[in-house]
PDB file of N, CA, C and O in Angstrom:
ATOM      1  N   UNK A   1     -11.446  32.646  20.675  1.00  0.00           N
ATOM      2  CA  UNK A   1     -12.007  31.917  19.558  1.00  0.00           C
ATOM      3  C   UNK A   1     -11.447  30.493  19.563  1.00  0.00           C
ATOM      4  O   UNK A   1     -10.222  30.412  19.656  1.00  0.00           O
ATOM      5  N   UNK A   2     -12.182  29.302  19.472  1.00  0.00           N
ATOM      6  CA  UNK A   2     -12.100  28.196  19.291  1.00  0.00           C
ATOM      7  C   UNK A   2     -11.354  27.501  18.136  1.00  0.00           C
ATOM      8  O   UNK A   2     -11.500  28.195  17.129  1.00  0.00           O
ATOM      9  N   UNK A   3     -10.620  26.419  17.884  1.00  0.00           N
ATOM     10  CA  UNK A   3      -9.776  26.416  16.674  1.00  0.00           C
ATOM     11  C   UNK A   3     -11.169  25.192  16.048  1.00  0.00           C
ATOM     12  O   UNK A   3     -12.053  24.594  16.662  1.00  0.00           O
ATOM     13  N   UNK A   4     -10.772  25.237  14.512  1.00  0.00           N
ATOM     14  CA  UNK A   4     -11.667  24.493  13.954  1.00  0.00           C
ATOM     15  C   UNK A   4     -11.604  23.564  14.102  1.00  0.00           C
ATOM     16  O   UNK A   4     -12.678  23.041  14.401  1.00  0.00           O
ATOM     17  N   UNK A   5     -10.524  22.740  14.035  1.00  0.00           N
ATOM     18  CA  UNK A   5     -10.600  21.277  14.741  1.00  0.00           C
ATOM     19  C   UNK A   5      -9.316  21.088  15.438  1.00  0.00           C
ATOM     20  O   UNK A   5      -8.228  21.506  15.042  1.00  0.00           O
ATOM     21  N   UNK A   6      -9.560  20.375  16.584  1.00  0.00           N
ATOM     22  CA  UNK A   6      -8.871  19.746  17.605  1.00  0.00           C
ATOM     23  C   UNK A   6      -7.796  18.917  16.841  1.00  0.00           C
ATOM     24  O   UNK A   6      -8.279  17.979  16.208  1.00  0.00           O
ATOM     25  N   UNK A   7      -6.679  19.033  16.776  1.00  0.00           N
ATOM     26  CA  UNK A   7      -5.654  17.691  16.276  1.00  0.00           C
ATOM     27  C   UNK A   7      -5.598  17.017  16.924  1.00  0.00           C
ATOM     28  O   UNK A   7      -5.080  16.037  16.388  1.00  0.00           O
ATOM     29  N   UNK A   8      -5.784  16.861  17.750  1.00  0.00           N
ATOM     30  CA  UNK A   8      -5.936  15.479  18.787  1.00  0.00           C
ATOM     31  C   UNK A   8      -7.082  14.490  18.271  1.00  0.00           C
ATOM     32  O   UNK A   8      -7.018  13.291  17.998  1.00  0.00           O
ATOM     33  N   UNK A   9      -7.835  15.123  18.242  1.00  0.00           N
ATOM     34  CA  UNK A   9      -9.134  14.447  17.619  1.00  0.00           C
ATOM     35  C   UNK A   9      -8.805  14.331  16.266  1.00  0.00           C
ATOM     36  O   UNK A   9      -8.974  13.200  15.809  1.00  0.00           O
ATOM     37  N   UNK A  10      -8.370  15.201  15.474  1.00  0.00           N
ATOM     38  CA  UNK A  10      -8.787  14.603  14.345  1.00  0.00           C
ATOM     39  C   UNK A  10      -7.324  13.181  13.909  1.00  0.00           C
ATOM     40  O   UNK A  10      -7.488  12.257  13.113  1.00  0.00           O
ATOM     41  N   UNK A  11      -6.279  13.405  14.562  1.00  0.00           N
ATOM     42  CA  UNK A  11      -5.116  12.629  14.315  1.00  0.00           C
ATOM     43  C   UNK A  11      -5.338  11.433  15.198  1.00  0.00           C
ATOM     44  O   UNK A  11      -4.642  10.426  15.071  1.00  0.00           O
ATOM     45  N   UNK A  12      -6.577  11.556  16.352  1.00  0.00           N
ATOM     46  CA  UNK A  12      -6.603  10.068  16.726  1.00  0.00           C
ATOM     47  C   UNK A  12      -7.505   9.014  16.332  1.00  0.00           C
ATOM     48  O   UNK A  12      -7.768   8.046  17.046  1.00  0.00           O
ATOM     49  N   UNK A  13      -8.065   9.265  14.953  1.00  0.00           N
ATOM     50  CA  UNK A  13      -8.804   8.289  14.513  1.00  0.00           C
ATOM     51  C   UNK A  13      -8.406   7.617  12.929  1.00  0.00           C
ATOM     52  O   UNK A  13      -8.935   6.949  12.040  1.00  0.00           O
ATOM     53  N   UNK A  14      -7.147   8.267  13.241  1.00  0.00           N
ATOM     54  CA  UNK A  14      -5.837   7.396  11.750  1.00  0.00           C
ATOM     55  C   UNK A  14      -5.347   5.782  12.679  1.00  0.00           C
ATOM     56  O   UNK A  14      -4.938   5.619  13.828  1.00  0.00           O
ATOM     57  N   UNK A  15      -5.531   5.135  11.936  1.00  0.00           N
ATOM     58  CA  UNK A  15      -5.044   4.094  12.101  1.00  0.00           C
ATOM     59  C   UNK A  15      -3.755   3.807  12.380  1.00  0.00           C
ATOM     60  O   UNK A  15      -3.177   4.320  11.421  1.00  0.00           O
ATOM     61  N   UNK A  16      -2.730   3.208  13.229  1.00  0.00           N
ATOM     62  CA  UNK A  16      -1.623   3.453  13.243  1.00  0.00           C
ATOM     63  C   UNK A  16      -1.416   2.547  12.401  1.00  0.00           C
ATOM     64  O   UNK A  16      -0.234   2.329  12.669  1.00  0.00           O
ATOM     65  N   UNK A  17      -1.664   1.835  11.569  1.00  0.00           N
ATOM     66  CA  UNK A  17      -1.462   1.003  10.332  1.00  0.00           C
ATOM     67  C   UNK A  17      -1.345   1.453   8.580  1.00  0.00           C
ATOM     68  O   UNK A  17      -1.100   0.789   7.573  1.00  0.00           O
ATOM     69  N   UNK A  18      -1.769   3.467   8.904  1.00  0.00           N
ATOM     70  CA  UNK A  18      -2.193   4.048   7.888  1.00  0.00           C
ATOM     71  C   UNK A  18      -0.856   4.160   6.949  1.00  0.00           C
ATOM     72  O   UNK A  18      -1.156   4.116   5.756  1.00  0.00           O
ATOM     73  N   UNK A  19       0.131   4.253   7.124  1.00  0.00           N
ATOM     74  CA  UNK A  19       1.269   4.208   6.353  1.00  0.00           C
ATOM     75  C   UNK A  19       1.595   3.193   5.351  1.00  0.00           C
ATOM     76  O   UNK A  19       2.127   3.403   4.261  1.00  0.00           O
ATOM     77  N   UNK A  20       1.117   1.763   5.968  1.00  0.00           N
ATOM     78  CA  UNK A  20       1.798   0.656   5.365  1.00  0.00           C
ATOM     79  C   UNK A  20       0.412   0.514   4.500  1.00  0.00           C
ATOM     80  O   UNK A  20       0.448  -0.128   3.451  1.00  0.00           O
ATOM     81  N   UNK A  21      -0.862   1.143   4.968  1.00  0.00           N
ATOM     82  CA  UNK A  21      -2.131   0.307   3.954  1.00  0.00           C
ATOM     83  C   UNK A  21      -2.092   1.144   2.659  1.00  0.00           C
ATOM     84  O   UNK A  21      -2.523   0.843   1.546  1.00  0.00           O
ATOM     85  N   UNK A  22      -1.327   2.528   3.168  1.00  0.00           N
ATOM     86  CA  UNK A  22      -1.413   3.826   1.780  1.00  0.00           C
ATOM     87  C   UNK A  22      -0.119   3.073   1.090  1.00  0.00           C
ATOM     88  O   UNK A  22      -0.180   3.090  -0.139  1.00  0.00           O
ATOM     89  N   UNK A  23       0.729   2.592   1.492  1.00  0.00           N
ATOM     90  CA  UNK A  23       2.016   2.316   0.802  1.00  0.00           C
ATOM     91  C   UNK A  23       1.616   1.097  -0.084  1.00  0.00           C
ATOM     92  O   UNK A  23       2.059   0.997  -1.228  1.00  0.00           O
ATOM     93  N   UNK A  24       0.731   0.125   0.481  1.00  0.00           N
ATOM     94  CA  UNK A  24       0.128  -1.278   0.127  1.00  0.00           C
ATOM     95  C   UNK A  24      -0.460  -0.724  -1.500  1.00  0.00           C
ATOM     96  O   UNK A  24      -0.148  -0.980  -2.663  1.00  0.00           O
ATOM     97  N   UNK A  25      -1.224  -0.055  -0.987  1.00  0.00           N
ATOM     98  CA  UNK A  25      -2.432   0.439  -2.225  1.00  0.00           C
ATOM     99  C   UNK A  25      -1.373   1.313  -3.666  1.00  0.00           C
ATOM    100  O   UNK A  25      -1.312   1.076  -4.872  1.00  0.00           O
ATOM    101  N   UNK A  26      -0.813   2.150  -2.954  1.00  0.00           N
ATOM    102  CA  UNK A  26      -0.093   2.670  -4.032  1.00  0.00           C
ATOM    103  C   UNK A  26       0.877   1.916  -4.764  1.00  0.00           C
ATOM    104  O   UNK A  26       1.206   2.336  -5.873  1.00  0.00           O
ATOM    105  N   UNK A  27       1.428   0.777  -4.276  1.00  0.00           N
ATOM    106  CA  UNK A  27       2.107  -0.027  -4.836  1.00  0.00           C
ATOM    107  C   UNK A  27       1.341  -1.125  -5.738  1.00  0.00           C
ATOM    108  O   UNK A  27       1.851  -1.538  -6.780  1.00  0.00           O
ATOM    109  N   UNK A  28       0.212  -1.528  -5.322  1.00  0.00           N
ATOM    110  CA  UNK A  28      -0.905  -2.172  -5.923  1.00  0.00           C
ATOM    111  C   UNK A  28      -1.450  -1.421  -7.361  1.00  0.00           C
ATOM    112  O   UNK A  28      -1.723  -1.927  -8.449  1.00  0.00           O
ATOM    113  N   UNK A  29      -1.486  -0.229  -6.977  1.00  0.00           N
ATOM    114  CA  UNK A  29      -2.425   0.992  -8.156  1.00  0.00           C
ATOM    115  C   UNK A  29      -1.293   0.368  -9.477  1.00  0.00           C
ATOM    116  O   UNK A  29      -1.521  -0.252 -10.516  1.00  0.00           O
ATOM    117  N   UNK A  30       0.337   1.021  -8.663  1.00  0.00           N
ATOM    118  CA  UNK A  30       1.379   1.047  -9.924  1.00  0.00           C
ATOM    119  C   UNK A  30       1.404  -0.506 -10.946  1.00  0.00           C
ATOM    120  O   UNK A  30       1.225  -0.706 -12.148  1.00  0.00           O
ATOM    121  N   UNK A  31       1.760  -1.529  -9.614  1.00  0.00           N
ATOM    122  CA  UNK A  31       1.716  -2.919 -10.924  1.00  0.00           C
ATOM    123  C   UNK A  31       0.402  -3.576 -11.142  1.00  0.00           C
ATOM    124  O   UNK A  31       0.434  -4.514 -11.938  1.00  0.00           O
ATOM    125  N   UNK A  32      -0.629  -3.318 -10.663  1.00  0.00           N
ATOM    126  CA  UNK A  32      -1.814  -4.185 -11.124  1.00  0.00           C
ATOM    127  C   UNK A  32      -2.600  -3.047 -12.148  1.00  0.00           C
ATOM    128  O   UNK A  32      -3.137  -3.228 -13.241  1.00  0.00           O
ATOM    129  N   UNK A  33      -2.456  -1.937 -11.420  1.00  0.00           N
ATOM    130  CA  UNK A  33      -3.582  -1.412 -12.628  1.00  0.00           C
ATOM    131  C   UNK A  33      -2.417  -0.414 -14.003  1.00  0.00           C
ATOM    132  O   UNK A  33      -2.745   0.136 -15.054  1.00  0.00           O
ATOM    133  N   UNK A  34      -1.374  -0.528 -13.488  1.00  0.00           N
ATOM    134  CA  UNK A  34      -0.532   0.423 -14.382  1.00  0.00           C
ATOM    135  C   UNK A  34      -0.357   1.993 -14.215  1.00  0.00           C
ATOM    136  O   UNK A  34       0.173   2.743 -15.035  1.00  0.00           O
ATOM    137  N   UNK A  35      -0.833   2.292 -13.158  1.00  0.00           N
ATOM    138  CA  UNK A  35      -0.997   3.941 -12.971  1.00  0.00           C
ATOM    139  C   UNK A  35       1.157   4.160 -12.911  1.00  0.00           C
ATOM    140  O   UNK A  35       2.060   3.380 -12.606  1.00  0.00           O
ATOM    141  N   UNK A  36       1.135   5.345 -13.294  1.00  0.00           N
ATOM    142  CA  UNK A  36       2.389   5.406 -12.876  1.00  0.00           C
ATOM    143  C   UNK A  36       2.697   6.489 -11.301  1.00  0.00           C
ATOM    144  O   UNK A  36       1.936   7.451 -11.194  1.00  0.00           O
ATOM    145  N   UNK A  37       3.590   6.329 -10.364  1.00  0.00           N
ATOM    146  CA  UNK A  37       3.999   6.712  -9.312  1.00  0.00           C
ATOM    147  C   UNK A  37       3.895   8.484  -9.308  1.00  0.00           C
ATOM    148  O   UNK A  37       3.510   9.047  -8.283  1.00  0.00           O
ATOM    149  N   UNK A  38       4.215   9.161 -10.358  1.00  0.00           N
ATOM    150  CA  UNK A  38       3.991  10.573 -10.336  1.00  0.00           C
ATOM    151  C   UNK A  38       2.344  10.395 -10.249  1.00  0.00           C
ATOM    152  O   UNK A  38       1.749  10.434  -9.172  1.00  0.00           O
ATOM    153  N   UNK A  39       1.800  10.227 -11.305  1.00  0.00           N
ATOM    154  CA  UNK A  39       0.336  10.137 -11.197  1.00  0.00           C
ATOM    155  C   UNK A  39      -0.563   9.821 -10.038  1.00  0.00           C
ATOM    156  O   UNK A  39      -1.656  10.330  -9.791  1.00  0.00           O
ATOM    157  N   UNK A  40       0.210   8.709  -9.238  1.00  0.00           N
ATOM    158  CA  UNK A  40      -0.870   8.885  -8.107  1.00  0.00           C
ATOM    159  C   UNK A  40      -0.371   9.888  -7.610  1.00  0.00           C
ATOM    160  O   UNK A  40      -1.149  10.722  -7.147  1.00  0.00           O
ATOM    161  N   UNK A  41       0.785  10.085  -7.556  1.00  0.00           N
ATOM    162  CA  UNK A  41       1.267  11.303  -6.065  1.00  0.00           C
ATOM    163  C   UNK A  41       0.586  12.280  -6.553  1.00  0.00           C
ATOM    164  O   UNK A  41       0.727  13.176  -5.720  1.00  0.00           O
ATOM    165  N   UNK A  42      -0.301  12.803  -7.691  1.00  0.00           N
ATOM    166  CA  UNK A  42      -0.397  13.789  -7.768  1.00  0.00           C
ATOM    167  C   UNK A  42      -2.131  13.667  -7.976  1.00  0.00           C
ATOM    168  O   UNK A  42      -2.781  14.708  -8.074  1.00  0.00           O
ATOM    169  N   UNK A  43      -2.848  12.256  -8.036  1.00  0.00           N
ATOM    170  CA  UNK A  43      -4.198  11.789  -7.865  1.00  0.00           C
ATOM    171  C   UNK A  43      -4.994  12.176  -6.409  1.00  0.00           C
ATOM    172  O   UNK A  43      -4.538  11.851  -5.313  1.00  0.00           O
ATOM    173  N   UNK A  44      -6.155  12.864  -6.579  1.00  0.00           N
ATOM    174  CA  UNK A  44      -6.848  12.519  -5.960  1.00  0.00           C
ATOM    175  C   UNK A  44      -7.282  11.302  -4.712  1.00  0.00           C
ATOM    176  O   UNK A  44      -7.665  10.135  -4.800  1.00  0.00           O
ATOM    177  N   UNK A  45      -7.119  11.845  -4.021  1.00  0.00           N
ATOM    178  CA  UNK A  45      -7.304  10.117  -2.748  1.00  0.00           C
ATOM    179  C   UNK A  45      -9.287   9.465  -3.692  1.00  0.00           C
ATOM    180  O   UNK A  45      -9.383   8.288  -4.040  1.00  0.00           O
ATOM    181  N   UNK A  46     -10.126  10.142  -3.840  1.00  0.00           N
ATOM    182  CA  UNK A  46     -10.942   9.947  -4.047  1.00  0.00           C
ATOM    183  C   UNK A  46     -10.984   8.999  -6.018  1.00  0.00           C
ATOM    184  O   UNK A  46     -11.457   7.928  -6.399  1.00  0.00           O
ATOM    185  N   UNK A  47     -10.391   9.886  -6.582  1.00  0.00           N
ATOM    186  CA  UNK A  47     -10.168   9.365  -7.765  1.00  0.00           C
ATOM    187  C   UNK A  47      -9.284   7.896  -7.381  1.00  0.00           C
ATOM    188  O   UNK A  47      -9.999   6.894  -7.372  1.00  0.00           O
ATOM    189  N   UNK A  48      -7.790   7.668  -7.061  1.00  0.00           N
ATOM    190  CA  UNK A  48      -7.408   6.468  -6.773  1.00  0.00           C
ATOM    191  C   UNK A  48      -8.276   5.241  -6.006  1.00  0.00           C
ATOM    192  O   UNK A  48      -7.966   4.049  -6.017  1.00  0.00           O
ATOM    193  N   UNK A  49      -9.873   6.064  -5.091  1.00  0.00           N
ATOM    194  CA  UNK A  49     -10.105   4.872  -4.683  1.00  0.00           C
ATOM    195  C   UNK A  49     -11.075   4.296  -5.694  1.00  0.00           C
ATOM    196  O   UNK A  49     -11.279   3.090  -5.554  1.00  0.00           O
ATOM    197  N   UNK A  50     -11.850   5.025  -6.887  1.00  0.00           N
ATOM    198  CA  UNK A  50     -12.552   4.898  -7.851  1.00  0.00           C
ATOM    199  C   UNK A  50     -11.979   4.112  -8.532  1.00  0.00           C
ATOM    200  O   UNK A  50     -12.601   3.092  -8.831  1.00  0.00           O
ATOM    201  N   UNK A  51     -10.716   4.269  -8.984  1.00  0.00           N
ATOM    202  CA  UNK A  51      -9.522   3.375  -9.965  1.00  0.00           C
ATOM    203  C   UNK A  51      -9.169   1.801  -8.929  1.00  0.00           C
ATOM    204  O   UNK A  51      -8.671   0.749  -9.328  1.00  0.00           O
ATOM    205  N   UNK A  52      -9.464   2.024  -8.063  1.00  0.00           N
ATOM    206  CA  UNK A  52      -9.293   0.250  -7.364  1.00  0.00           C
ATOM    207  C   UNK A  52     -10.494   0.428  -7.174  1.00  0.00           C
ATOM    208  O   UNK A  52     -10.443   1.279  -8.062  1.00  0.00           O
ATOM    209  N   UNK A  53     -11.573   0.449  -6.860  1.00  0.00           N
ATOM    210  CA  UNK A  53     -12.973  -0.228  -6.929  1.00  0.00           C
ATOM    211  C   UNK A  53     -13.206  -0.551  -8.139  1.00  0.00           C
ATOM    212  O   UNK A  53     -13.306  -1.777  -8.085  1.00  0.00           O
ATOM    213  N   UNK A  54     -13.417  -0.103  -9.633  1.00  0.00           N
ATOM    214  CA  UNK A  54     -13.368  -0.840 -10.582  1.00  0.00           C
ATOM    215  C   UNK A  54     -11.976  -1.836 -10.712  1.00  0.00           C
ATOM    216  O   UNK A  54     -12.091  -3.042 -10.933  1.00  0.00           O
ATOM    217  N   UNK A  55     -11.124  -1.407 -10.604  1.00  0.00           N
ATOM    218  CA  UNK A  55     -10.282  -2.323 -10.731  1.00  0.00           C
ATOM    219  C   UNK A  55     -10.692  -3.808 -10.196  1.00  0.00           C
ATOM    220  O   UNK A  55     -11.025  -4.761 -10.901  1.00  0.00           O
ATOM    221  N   UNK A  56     -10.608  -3.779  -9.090  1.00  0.00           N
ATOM    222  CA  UNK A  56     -11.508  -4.955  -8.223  1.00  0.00           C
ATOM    223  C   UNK A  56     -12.765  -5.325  -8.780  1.00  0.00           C
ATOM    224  O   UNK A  56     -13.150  -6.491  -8.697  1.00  0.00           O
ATOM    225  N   UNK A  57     -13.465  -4.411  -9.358  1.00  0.00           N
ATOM    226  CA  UNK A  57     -14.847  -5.437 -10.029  1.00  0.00           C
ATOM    227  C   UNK A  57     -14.618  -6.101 -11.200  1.00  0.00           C
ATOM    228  O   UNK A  57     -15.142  -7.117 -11.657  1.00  0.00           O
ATOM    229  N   UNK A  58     -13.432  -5.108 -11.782  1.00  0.00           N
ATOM    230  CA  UNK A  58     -13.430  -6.127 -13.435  1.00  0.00           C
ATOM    231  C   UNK A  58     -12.740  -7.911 -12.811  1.00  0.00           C
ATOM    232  O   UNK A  58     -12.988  -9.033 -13.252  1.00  0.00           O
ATOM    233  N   UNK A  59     -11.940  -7.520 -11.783  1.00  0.00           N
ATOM    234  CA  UNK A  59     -11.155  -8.997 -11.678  1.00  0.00           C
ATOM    235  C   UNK A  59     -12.426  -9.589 -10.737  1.00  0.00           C
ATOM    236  O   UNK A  59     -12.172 -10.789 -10.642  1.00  0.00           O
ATOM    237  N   UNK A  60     -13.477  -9.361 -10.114  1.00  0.00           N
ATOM    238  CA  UNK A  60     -14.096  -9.911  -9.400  1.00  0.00           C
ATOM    239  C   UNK A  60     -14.757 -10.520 -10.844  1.00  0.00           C
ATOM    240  O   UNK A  60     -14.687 -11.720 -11.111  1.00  0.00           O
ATOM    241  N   UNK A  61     -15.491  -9.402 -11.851  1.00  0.00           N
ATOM    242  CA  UNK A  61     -16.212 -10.367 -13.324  1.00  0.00           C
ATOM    243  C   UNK A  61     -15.181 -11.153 -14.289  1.00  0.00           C
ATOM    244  O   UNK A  61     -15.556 -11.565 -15.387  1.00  0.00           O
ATOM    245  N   UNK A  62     -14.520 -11.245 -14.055  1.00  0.00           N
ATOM    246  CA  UNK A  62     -13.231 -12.025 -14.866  1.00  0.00           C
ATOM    247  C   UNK A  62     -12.921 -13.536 -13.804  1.00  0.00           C
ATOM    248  O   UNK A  62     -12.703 -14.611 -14.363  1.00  0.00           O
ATOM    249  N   UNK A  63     -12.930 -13.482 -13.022  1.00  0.00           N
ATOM    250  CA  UNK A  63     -13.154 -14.879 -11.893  1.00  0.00           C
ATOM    251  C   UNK A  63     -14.526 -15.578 -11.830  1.00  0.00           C
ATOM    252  O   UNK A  63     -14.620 -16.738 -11.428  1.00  0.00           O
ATOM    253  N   UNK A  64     -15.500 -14.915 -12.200  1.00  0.00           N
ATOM    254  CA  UNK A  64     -16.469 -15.026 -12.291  1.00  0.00           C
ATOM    255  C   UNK A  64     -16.882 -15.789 -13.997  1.00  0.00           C
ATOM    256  O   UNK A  64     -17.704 -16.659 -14.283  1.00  0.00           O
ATOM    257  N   UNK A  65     -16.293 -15.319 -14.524  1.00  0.00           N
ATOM    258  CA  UNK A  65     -16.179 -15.840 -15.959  1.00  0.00           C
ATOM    259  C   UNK A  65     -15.585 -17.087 -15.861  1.00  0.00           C
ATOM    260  O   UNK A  65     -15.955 -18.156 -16.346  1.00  0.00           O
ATOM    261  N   UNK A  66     -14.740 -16.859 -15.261  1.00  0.00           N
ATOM    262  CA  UNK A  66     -13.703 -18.416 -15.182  1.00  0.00           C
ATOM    263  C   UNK A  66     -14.247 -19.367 -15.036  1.00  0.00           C
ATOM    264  O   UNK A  66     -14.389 -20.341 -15.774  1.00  0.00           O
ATOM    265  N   UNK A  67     -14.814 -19.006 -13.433  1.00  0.00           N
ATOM    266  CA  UNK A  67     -15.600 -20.411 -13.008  1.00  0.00           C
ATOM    267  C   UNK A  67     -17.122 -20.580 -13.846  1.00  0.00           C
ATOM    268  O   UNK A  67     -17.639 -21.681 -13.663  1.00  0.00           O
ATOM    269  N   UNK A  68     -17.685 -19.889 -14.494  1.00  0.00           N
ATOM    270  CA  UNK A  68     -18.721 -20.419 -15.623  1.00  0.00           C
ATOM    271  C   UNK A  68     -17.953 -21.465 -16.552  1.00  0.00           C
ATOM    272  O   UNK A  68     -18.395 -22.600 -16.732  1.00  0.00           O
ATOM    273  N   UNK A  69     -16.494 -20.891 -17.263  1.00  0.00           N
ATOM    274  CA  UNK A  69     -16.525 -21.345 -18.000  1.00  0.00           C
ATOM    275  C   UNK A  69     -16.635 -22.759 -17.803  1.00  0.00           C
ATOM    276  O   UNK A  69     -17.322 -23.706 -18.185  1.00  0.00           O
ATOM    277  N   UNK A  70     -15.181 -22.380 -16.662  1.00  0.00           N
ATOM    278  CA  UNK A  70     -15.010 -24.329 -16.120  1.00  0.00           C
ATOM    279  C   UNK A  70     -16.402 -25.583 -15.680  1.00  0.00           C
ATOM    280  O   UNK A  70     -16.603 -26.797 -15.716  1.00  0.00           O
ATOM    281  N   UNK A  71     -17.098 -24.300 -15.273  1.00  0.00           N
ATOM    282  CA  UNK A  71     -18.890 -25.072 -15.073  1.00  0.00           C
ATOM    283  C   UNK A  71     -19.268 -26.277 -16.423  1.00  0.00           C
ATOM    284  O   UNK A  71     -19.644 -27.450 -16.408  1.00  0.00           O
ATOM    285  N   UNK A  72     -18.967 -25.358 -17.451  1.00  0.00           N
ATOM    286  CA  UNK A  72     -19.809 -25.196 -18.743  1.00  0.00           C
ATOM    287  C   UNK A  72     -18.772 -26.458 -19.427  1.00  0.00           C
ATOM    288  O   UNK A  72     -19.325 -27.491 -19.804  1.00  0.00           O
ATOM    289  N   UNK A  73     -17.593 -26.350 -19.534  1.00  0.00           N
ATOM    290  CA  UNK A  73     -16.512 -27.180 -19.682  1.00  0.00           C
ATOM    291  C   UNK A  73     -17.005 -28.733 -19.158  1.00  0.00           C
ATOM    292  O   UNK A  73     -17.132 -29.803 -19.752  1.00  0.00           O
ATOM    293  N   UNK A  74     -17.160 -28.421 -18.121  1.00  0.00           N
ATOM    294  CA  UNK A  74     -17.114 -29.599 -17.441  1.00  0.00           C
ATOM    295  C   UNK A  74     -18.644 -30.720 -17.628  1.00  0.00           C
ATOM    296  O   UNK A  74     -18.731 -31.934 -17.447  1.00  0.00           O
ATOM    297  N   UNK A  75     -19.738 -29.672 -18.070  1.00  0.00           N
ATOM    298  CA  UNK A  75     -20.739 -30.134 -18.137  1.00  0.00           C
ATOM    299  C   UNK A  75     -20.735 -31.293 -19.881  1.00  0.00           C
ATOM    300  O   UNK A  75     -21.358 -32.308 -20.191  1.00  0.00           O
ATOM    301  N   UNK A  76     -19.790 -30.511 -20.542  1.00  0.00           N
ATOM    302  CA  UNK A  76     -19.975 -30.875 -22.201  1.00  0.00           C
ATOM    303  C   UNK A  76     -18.979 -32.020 -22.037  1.00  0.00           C
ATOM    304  O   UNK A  76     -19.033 -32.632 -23.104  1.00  0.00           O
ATOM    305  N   UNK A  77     -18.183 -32.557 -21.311  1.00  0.00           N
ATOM    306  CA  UNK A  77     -17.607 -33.561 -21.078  1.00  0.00           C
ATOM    307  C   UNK A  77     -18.579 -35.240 -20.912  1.00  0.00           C
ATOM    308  O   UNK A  77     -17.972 -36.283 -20.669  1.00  0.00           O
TER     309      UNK A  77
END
């Protein structure tokens, strides 16, 4: 009988960078969005990436606000 998956295969398509980008993000989750360190360890990989994709859109519409305002600012001058 065949094993279900090959570890070779499945461990050679991790990035050898995967440590420092999971360490990056989880450190990101804790001071930008406030999650605390038990909580992710115990989050979902799928839920944490839900919690930084909004995260990232509110600051993408909040930069976005900015530069209107400064538009708008600048026009009433």
């Amino acid at each position: 009988m065949k094993p279900f998956l090959n570890s070779t295969l499945l461990f050679s398509s991790i990035s050898p960078d995967f440590k420092r980008y999971l360490v990056d993000e989880i450190i990101s989750c804790v001071k930008f969005i406030g999650i605390s360190h038990d909580t992710l360890m115990r989050m979902p990989t799928y839920l944490r990436k839900i919690y930084i994709g909004k995260h990232n859109e509110f600051i993408a519409d909040e930069k976005e606000k900015m530069k209107q305002n400064q538009k708008n600012r600048g026009k009433k001058k």
